[in-house]
KOLGULO-320934 format. One record per atom (N, C-alpha, C, O): atom name; y, z, x; residue number from 1. Coordinates in steps of 0.2 Angstrom, whole numbers, plus 5000, padded with zeros to 4 digits. Layout:
# KOLGULO-320934
  atom    py    pz    px    n
    CA     Y     Z     X  NUM
...
***
This chain:
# KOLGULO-320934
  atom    py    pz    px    n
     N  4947  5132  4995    1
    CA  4951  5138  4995    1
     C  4957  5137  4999    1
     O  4957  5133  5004    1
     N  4963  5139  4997    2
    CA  4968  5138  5000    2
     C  4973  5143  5004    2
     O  4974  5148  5001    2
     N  4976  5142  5009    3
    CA  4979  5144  5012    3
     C  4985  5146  5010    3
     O  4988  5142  5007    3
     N  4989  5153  5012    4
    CA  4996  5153  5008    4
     C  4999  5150  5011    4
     O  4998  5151  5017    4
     N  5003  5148  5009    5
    CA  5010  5143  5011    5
     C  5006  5136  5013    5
     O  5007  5135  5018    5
     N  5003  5133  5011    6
    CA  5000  5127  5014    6
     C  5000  5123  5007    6
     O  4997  5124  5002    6
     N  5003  5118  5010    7
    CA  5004  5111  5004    7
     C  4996  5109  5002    7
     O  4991  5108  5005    7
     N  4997  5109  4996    8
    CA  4992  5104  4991    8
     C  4995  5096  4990    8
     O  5001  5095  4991    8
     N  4992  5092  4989    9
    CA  4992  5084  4989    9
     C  4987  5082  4984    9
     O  4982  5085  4985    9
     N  4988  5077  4980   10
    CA  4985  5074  4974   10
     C  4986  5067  4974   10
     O  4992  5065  4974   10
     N  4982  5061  4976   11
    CA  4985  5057  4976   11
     C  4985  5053  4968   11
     O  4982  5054  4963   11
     N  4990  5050  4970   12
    CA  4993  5043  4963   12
     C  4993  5037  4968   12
     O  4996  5035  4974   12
     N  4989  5034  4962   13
    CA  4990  5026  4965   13
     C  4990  5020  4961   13
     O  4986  5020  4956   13
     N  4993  5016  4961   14
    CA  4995  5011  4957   14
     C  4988  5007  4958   14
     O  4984  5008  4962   14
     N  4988  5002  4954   15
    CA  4979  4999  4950   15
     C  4978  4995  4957   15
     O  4981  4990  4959   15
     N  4974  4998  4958   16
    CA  4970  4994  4966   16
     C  4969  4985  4963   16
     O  4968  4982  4958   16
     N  4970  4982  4970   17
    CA  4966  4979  4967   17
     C  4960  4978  4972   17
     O  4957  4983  4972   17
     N  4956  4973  4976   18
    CA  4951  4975  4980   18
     C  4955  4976  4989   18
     O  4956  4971  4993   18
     N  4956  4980  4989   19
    CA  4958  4983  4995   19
     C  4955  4988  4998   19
     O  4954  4993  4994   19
     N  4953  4988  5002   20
    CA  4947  4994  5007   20
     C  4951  4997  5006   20
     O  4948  5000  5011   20
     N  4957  5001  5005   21
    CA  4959  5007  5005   21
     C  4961  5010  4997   21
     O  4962  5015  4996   21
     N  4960  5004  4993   22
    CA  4959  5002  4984   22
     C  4967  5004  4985   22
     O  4970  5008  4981   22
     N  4971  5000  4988   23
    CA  4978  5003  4987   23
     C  4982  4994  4989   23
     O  4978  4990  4992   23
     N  4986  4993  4987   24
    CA  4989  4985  4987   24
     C  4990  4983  4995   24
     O  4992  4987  4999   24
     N  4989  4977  4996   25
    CA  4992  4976  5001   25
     C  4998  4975  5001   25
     O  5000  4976  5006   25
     N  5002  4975  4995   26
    CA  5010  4975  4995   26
     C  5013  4982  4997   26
     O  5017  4983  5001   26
     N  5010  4986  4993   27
    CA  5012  4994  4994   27
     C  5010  4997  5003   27
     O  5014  5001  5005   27
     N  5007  4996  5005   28
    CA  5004  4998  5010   28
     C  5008  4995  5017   28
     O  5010  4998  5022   28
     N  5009  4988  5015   29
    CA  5015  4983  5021   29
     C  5020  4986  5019   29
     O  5023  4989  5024   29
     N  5024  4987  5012   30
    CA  5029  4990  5012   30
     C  5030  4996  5018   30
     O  5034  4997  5022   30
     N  5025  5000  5015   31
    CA  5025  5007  5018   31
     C  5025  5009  5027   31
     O  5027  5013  5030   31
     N  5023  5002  5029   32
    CA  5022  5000  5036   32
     C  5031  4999  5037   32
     O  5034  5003  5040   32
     N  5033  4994  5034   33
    CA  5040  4992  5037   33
     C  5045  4998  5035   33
     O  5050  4998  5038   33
     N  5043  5004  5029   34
    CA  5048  5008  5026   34
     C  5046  5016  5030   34
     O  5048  5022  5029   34
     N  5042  5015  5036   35
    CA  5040  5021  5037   35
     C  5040  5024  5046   35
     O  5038  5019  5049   35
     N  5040  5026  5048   36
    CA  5042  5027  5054   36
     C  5033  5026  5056   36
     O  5029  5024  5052   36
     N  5030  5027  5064   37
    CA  5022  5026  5065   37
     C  5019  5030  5063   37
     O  5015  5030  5058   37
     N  5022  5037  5066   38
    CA  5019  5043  5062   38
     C  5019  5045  5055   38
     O  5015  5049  5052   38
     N  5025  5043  5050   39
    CA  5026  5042  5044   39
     C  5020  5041  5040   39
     O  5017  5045  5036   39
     N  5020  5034  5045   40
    CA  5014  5028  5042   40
     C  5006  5029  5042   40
     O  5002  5027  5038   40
     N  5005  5034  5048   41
    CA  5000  5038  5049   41
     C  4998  5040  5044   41
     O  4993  5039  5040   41
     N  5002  5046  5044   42
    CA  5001  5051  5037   42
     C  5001  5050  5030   42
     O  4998  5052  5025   42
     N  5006  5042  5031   43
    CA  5005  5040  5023   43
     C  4997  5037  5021   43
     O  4994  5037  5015   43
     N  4994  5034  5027   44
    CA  4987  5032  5025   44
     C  4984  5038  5025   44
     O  4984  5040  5019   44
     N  4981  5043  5030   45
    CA  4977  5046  5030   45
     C  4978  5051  5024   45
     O  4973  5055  5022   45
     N  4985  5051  5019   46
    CA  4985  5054  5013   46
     C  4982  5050  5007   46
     O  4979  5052  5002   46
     N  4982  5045  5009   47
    CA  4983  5040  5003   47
     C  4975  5039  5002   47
     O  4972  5039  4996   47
     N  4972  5039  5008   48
    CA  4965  5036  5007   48
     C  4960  5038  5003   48
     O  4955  5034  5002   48
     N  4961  5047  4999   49
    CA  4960  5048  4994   49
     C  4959  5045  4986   49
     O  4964  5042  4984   49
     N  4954  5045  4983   50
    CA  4955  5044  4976   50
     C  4959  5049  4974   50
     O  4960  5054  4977   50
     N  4961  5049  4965   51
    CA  4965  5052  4960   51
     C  4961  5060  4960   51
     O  4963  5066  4960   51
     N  4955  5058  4961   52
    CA  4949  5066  4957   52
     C  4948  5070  4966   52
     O  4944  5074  4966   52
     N  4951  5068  4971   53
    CA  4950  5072  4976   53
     C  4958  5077  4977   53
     O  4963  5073  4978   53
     N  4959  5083  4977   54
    CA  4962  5088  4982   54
     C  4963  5089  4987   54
     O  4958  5092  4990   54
     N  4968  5088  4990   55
    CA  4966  5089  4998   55
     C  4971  5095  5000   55
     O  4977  5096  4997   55
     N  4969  5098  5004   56
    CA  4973  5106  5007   56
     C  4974  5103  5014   56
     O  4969  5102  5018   56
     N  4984  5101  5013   57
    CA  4986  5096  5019   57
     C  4985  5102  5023   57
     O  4986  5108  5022   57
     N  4983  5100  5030   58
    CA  4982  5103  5036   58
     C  4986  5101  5044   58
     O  4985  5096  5048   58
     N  4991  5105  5046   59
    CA  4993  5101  5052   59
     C  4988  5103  5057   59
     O  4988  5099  5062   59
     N  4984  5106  5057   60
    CA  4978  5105  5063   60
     C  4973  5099  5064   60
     O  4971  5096  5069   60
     N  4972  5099  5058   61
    CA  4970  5092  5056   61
     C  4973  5086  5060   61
     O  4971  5082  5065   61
     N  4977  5085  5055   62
    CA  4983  5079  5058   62
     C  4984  5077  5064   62
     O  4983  5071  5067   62
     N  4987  5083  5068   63
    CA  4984  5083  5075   63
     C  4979  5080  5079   63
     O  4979  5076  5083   63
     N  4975  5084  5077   64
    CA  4968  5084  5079   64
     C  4965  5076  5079   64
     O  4961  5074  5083   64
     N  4966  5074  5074   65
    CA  4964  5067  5067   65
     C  4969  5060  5074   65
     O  4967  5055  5076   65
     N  4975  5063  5075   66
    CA  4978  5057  5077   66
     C  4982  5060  5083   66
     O  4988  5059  5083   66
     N  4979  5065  5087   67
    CA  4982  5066  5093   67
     C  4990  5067  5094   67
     O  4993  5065  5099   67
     N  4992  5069  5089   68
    CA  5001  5071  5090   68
     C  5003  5078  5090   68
     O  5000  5083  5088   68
     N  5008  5077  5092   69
    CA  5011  5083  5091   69
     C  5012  5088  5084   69
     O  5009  5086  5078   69
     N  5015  5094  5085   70
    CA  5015  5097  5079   70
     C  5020  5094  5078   70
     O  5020  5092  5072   70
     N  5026  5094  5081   71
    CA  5033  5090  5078   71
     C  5032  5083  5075   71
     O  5037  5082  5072   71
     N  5027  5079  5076   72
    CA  5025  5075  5075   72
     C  5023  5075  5066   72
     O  5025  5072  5061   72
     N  5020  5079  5067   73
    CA  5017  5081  5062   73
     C  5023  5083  5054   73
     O  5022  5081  5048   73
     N  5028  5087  5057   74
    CA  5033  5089  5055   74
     C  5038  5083  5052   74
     O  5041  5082  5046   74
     N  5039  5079  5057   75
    CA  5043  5073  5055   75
     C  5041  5068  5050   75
     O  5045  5065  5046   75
     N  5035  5067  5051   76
    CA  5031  5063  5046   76
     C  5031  5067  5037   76
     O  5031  5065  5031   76
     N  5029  5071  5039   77
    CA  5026  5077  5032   77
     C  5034  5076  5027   77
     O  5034  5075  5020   77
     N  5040  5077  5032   78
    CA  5046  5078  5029   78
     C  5049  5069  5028   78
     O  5053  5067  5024   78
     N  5047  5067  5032   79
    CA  5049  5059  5028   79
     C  5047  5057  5024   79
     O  5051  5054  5020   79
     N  5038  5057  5023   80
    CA  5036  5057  5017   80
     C  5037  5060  5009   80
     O  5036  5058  5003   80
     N  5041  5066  5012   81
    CA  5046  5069  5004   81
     C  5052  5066  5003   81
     O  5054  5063  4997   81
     N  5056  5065  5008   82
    CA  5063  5062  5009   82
     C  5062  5056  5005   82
     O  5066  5056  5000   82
     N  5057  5049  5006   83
    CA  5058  5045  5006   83
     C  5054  5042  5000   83
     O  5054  5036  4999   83
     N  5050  5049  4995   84
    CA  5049  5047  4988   84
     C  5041  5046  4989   84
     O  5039  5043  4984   84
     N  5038  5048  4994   85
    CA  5029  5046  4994   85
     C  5028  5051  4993   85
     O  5022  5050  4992   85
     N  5029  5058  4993   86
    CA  5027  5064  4993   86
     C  5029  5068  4987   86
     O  5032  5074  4989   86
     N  5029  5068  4984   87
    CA  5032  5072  4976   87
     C  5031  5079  4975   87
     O  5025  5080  4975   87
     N  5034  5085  4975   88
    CA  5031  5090  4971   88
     C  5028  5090  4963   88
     O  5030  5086  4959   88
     N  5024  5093  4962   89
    CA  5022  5093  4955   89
     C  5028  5094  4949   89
     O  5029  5091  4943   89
     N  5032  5101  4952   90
    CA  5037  5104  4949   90
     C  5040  5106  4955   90
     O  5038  5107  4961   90
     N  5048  5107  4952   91
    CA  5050  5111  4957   91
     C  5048  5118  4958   91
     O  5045  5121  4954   91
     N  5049  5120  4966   92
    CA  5048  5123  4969   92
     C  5039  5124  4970   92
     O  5037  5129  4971   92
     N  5035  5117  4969   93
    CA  5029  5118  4970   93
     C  5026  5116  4977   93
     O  5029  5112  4981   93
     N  5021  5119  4977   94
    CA  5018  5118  4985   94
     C  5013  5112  4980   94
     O  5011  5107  4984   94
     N  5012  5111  4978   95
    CA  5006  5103  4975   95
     C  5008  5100  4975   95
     O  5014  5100  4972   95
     N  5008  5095  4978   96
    CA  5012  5086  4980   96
     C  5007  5080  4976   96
     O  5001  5080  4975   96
     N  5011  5077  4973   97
    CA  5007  5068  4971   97
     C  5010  5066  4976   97
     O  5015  5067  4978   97
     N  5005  5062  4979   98
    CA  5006  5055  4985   98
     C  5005  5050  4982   98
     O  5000  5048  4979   98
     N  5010  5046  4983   99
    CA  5012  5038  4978   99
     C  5010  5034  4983   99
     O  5010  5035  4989   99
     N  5008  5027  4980  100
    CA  5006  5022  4986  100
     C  5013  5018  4986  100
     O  5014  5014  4990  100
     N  5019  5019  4982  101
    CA  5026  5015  4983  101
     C  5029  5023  4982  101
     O  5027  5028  4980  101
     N  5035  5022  4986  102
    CA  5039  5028  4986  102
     C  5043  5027  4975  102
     O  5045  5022  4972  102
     N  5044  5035  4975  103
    CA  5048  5037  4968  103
     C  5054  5038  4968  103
     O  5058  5040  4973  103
     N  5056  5037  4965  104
    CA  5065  5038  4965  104
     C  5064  5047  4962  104
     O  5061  5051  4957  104
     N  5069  5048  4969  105
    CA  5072  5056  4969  105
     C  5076  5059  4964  105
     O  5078  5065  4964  105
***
């Protein structure tokens, strides 16, 4: 059940290959050097997802999950769109795909 105004996330991943997070080590090291700590935080704990799970993004959670701030939270969630890991489904949609490589905007 979802909350109004609160982000949906879907993840997209490019073909695992055996990685414990089924996500590349290329794309992942990328994401380390292309992303702020907290970026980086939130880009794993999004990603960890397979394709068939929905997640109703939560800042309490995130928080909670990695002890930061809500501003924290905020910086990250917003770089994550900015920088192409974070997609709407459509414009103006609250549904996000999460990329394990950023998209061109």
């Amino acid at each position: 059940m979802s909350v109004p105004n609160q982000n949906i996330t879907k993840t997209k991943k490019t073909k695992p290959q055996k990685d414990f997070l089924l996500i590349s080590n290329e794309d992942w090291m990328a994401a380390s050097r292309n992303l702020t700590p907290s970026g980086f935080k939130m880009y794993l704990w999004l990603i960890r997802h397979d394709e068939s799970f929905t997640n109703e993004l939560s800042k309490q959670a995130f928080i909670s999950d990695f002890n930061v701030s809500g501003s924290a939270y905020e910086k990250a969630w917003k770089e994550l769109k900015d920088k192409g890991y974070a997609i709407p489904k459509e414009k103006g949609s609250n549904i996000y795909y999460i990329y394990t490589k950023p998209k061109e905007l």
